[in-house]
RODO-2510 file (C-alpha; in nm, 4 decimals, decimal comma):
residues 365
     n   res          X          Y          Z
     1     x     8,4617     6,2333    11,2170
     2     x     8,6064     6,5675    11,2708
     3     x     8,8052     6,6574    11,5648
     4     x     8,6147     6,9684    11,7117
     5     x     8,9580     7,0477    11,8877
     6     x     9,1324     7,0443    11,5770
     7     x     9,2931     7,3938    11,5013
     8     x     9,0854     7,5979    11,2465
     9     x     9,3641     7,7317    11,0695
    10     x     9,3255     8,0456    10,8599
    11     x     9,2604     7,9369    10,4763
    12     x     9,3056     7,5810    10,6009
    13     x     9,6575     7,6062    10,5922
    14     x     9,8955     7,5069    10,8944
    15     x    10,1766     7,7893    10,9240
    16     x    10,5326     7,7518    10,9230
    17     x    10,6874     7,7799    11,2332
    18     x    10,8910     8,0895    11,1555
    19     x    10,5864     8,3155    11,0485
    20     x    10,4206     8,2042    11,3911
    21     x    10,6877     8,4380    11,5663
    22     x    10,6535     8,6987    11,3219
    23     x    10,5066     9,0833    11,4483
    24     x    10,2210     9,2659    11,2939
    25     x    10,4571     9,4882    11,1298
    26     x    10,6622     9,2110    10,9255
    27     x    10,3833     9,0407    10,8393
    28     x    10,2477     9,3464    10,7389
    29     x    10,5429     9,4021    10,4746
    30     x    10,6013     9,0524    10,4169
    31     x    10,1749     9,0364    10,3017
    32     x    10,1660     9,3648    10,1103
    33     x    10,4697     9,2917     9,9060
    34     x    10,3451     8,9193     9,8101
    35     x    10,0592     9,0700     9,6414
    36     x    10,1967     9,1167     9,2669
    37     x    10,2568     8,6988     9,2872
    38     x     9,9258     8,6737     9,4329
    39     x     9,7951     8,8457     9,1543
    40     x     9,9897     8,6637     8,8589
    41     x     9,8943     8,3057     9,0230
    42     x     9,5228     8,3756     8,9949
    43     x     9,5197     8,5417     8,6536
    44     x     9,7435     8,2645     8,5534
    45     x     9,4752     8,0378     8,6853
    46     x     9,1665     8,1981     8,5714
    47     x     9,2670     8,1916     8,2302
    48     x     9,4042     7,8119     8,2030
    49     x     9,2491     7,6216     8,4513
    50     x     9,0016     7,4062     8,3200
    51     x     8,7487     7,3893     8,5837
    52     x     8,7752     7,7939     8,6625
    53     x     8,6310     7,8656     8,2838
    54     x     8,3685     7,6265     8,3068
    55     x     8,2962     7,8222     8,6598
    56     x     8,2832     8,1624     8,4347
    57     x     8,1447     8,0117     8,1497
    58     x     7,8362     7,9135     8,4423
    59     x     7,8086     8,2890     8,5617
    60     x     7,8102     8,4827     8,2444
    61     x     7,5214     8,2273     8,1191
    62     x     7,3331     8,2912     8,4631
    63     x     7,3834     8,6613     8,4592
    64     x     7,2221     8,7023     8,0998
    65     x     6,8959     8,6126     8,3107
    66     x     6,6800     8,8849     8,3881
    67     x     6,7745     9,0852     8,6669
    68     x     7,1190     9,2654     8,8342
    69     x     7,4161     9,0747     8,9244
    70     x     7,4590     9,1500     9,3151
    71     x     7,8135     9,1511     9,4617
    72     x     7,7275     9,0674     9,8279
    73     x     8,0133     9,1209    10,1103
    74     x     8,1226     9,2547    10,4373
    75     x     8,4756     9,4602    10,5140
    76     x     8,7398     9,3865    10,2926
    77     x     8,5428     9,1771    10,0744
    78     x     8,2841     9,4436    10,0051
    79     x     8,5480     9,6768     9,9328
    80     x     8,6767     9,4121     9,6590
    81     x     8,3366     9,4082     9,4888
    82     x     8,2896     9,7546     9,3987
    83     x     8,5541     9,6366     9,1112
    84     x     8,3630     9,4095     8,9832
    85     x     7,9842     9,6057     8,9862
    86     x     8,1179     9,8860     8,8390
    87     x     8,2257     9,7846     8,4990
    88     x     7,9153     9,5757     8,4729
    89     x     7,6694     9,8909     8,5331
    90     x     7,9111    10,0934     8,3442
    91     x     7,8816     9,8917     8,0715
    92     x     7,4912     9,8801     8,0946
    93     x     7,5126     9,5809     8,3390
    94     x     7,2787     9,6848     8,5965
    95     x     7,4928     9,5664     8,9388
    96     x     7,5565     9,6444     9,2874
    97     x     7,7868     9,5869     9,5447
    98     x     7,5775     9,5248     9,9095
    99     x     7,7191     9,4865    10,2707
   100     x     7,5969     9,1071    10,3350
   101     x     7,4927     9,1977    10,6958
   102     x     7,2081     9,4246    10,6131
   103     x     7,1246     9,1940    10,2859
   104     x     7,0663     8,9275    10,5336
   105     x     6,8164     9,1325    10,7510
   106     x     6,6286     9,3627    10,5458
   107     x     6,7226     9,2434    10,1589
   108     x     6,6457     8,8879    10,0848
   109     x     6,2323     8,9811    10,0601
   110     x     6,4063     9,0940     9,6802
   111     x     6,6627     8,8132     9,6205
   112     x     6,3960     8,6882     9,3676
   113     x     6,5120     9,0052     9,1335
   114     x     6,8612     8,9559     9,0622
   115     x     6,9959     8,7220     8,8020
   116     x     7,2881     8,6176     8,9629
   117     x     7,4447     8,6892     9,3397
   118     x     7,7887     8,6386     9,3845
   119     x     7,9385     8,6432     9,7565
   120     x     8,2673     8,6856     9,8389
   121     x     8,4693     8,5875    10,1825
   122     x     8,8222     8,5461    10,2379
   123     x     8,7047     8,3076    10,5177
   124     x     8,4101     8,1557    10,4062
   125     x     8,3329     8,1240    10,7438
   126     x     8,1055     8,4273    10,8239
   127     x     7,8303     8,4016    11,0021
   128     x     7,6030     8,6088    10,7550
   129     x     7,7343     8,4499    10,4135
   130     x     7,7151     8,1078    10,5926
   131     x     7,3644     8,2138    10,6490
   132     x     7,3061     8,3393    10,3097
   133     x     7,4475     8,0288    10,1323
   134     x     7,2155     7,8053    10,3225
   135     x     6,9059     8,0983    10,2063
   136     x     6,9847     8,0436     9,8648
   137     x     6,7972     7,7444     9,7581
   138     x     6,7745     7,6987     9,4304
   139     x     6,8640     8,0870     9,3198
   140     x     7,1923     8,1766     9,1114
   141     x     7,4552     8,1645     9,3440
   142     x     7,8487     8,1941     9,3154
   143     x     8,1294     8,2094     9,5825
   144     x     8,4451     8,3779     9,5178
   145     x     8,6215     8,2386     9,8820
   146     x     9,0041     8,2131    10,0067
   147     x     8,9210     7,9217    10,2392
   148     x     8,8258     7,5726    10,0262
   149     x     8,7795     7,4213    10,4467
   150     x     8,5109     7,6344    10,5092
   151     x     8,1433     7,6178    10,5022
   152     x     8,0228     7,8626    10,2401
   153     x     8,2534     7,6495    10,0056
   154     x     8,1549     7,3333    10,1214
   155     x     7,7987     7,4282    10,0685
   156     x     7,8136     7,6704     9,7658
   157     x     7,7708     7,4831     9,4371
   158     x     7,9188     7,7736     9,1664
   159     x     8,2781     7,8495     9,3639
   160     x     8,5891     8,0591     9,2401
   161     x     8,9228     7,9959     9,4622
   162     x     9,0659     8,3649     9,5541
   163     x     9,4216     8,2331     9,5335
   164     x     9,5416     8,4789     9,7661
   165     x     9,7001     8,2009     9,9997
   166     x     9,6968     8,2468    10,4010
   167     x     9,6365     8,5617    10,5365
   168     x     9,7577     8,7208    10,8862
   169     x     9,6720     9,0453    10,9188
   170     x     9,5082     9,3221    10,7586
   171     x     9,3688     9,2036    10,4375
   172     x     9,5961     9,3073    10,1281
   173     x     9,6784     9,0031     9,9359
   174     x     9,2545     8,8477     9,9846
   175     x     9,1785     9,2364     9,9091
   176     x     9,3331     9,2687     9,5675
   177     x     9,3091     8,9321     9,4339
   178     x     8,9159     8,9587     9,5041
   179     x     8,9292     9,2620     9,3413
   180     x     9,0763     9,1036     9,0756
   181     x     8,8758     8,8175     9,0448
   182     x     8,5607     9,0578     9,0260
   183     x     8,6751     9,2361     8,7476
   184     x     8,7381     8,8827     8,5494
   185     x     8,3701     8,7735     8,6125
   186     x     8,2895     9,1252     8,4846
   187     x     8,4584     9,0976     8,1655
   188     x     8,3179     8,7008     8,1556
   189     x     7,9966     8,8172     8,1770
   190     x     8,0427     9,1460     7,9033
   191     x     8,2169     8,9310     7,7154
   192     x     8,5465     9,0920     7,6778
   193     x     8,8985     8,9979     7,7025
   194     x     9,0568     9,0909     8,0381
   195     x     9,3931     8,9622     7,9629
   196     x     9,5572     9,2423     7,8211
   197     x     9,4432     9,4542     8,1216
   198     x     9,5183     9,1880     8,3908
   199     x     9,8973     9,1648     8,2431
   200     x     9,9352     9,5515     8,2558
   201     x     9,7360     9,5906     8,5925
   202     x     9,9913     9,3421     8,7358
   203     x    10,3348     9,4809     8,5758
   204     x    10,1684     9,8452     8,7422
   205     x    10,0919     9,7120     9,0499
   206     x    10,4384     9,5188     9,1335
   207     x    10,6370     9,8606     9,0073
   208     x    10,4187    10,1038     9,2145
   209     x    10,3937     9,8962     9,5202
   210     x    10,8382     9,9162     9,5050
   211     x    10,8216    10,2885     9,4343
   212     x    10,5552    10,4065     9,6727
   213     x    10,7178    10,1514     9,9534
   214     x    11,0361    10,2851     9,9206
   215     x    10,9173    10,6316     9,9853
   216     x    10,6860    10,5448    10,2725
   217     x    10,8762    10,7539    10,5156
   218     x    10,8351    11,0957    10,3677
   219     x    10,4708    10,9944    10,3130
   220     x    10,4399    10,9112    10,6838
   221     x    10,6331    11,2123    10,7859
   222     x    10,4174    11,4268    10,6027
   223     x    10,0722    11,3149    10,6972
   224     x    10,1891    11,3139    11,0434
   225     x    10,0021    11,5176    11,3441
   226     x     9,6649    11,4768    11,1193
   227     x     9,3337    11,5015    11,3430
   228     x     9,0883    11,3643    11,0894
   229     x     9,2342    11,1269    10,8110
   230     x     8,9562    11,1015    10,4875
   231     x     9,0133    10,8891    10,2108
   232     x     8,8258    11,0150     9,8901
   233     x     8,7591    10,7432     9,5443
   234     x     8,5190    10,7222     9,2877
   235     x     8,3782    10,4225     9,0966
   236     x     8,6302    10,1149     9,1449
   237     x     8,8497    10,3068     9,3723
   238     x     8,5707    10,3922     9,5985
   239     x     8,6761    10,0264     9,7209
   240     x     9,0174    10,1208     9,7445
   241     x     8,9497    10,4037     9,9494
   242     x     8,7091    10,2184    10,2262
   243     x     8,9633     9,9305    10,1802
   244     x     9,2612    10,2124    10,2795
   245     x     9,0886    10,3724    10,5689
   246     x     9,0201    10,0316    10,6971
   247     x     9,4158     9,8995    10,6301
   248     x     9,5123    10,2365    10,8553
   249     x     9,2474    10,1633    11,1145
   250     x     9,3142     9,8284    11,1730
   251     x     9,6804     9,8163    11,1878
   252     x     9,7349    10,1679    11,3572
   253     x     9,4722    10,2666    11,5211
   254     x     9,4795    10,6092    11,3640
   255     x     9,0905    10,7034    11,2733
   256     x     9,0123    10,7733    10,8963
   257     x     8,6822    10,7507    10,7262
   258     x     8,6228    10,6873    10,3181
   259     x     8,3959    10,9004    10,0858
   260     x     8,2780    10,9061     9,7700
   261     x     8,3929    11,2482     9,6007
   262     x     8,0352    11,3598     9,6169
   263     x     7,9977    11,2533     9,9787
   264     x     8,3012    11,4286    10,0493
   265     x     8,1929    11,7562     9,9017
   266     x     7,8304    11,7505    10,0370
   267     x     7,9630    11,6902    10,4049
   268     x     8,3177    11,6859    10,5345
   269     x     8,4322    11,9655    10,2644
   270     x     8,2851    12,1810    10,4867
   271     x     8,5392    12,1863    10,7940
   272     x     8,8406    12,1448    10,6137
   273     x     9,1285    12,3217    10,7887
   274     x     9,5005    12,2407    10,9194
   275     x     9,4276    11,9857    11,1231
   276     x     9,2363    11,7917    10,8147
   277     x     9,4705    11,5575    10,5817
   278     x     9,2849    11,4187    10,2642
   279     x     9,4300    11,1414    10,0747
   280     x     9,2576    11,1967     9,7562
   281     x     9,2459    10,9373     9,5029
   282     x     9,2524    11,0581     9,1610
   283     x     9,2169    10,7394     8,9357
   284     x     8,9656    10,6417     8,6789
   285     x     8,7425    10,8787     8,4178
   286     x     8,6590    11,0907     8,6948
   287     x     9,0440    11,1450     8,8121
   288     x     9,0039    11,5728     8,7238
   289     x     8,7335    11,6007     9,0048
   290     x     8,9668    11,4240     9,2061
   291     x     9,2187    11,6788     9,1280
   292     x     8,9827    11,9690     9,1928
   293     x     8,8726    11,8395     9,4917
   294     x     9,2600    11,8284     9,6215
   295     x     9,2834    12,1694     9,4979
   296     x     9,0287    12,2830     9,6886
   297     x     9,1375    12,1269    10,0346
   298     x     9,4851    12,2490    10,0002
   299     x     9,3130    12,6466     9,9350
   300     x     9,1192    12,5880    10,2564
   301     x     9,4374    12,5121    10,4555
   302     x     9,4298    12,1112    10,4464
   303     x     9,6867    11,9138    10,3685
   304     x     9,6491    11,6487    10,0848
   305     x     9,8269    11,3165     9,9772
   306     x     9,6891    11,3319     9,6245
   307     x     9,7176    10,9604     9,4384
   308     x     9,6977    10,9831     9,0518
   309     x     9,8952    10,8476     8,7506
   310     x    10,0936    11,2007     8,6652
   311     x    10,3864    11,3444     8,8041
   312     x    10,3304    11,6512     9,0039
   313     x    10,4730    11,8996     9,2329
   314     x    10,5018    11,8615     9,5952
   315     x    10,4519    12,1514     9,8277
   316     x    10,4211    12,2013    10,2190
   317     x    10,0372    12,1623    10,1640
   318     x    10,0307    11,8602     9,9238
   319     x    10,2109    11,5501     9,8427
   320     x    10,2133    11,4007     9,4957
   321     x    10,2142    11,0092     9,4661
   322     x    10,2500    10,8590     9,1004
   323     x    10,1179    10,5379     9,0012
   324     x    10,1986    10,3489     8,6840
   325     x     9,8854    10,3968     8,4730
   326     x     9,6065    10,0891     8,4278
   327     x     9,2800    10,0802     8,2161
   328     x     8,9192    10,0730     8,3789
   329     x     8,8187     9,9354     8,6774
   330     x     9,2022     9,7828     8,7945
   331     x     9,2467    10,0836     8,9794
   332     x     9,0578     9,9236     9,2455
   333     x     9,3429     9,7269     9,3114
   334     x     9,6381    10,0000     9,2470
   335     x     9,4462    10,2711     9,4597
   336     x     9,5097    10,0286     9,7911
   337     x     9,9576    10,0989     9,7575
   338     x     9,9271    10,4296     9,9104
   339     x     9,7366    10,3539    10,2113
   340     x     9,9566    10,0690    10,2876
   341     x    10,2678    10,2204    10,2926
   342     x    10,1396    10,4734    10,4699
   343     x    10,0153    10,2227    10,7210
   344     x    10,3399    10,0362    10,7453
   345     x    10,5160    10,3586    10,8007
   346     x    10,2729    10,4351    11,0673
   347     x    10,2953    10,0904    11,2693
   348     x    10,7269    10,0732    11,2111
   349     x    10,6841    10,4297    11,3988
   350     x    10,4521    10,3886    11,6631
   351     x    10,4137    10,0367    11,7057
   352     x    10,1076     9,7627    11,5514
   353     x     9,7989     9,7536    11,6955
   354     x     9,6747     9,4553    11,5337
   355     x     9,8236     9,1339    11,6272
   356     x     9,8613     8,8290    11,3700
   357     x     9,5863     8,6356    11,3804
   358     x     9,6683     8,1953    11,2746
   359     x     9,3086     8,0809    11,3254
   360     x     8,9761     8,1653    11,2714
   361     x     8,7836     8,2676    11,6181
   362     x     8,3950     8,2512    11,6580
   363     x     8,2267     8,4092    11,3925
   364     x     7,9557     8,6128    11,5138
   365     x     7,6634     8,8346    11,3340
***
């Protein structure tokens, strides 16, 4: 029988004894810059491992039913699935990323609709997904989870590991490694090979993280004294920018708030001035609008941290950060660097607001 006082360790995993004394801010670092080997050990696994591609062989016959493919989450997690809807409704897919909170509450009534669901948790412990696992029944269900002790896996029958290994503070490695794994089921389901992207995605990431980290300071410096912080993505980096507000929230408790480019134009573009800093995120087939949209902060007096894959240059008004160039969607996962450099600059500066967290607490709706 289980021992109820047993510690719940986070992903089931006891730490070492030296990471238990470690701060916010090194594990921080220490997280972040584990993410490229993250990355490599689950693309490694999701093309080899035997009982992975019978897993994706299951979902890409289940998602040929009639019906979207939902991509059902909450915080981080959410923020990973927006990499994995988009190329499937790009690609005439018809898929949607939903917060698993309100699914729960007001959704479910049209769970009969959708071909295939597929929730993803770095805990697997949520109270909402636990909830929704046990709702499922007999509908097409997958888990992409972090945590093979918890009870969404225990109870899911269609499961994907994340691979992202133990996590203790903000998410990064359980953020880009879901984001990752959504964009494999993607290509699963459309039938294409994801290799050749996943291999150039990872070289990009591990090279940009080093560059962008190294130069944290001057980004720090420069954003510094900012009122209002917005974050601004389209498509897959959409989830990188709600992912990046929440990364600089969380750890620094400095407020910034993510937008679409649309949203942004149609509400916050209006009150743009000195005290405004916009970290724009030009990535993807819509990366000109993003460029625009800097453009047009910067005339109005803002300052701007604008994110693309071109060298350009910097003035007192706007900050140029270069990232190695990937194919469609895996700029969800390179469009998170900035943010957390910036965020680790921030915290090494002013201190860490978030302390490490070693075991799962009660989770509550």
């Amino acid at each position: 029988m289980p021992n109820p006082e047993a510690p719940r360790w986070i992903a089931g995993v006891e730490p070492a004894p030296e990471m238990l004394k470690a701060t916010g801010t090194e594990i921080l670092e220490l997280e972040c810059r584990e993410q490229p080997a993250r990355l490599r050990d689950l693309f490694d696994a999701y093309s080899a491992d035997g009982e992975i591609r019978s897993e994706l062989e299951a979902l890409k016959e289940l998602a040929g039913g009639k019906g979207p493919v939902y991509f059902l989450g909450m915080g981080a997690s959410l923020c990973s699935s927006f990499s994995g809807s988009v190329p499937l409704h790009s690609n005439g897919v018809p898929s949607y990323s939903i917060d698993a909170g309100e699914w729960l509450h007001y959704g479910t009534s049209t769970w009969e609709h959708a071909a295939l669901s597929i929730l993803l948790t770095t805990s697997g412990e949520s109270a909402e997904l636990v909830e929704l696992v046990k709702a499922a029944g007999s509908r097409p269900l997958a888990l992409i989870c972090n945590n093979p002790a918890s009870p969404c896996w225990k109870l899911a029958t269609r499961r994907l590991p994340m691979l992202a290994g133990p996590e203790y503070g903000n998410a990064t490695k359980t953020y880009t490694n879901a984001a990752a794994a959504s964009i494999v089921v993607a290509a699963e389901i459309l039938g294409q090979k994801w290799q050749p992207g996943a291999a150039l995605a990872a070289g990009a990431f591990a090279a940009s993280l080093e560059r962008i980290f190294d130069q944290r300071s001057q980004i720090e410096s420069f954003c510094r004294g900012a009122a209002n912080t917005e974050i601004i993505g389209r498509g897959a980096a959409y989830g990188g920018a709600v992912m990046s507000a929440l990364c600089i929230r969380e750890m620094s408790g400095h407020r910034a708030a993510p937008h679409t480019g649309a949203g942004f134009r149609h509400g916050p573009n209006l009150d743009v001035d000195a005290t405004h800093l916009a970290i724009v995120l030009a990535l993807g087939r819509c990366a000109q609008l993003g460029v625009k949209l800097a453009a047009e902060c910067v005339r109005k007096g803002g300052k701007v941290v604008l994110v693309s894959e071109k060298d350009r240059d910097r003035s007192a008004s706007l900050y140029p950060v270069r990232l190695d160039p990937v194919p469609e969607p895996w700029e969800g996962l390179t469009s998170i660097i900035t943010a957390q450099a910036l965020t680790l600059a921030m915290i090494e500066r002013n201190g860490c607001r978030l302390p490490p967290r070693f075991q799962y607490g009660v989770m509550e709706e």
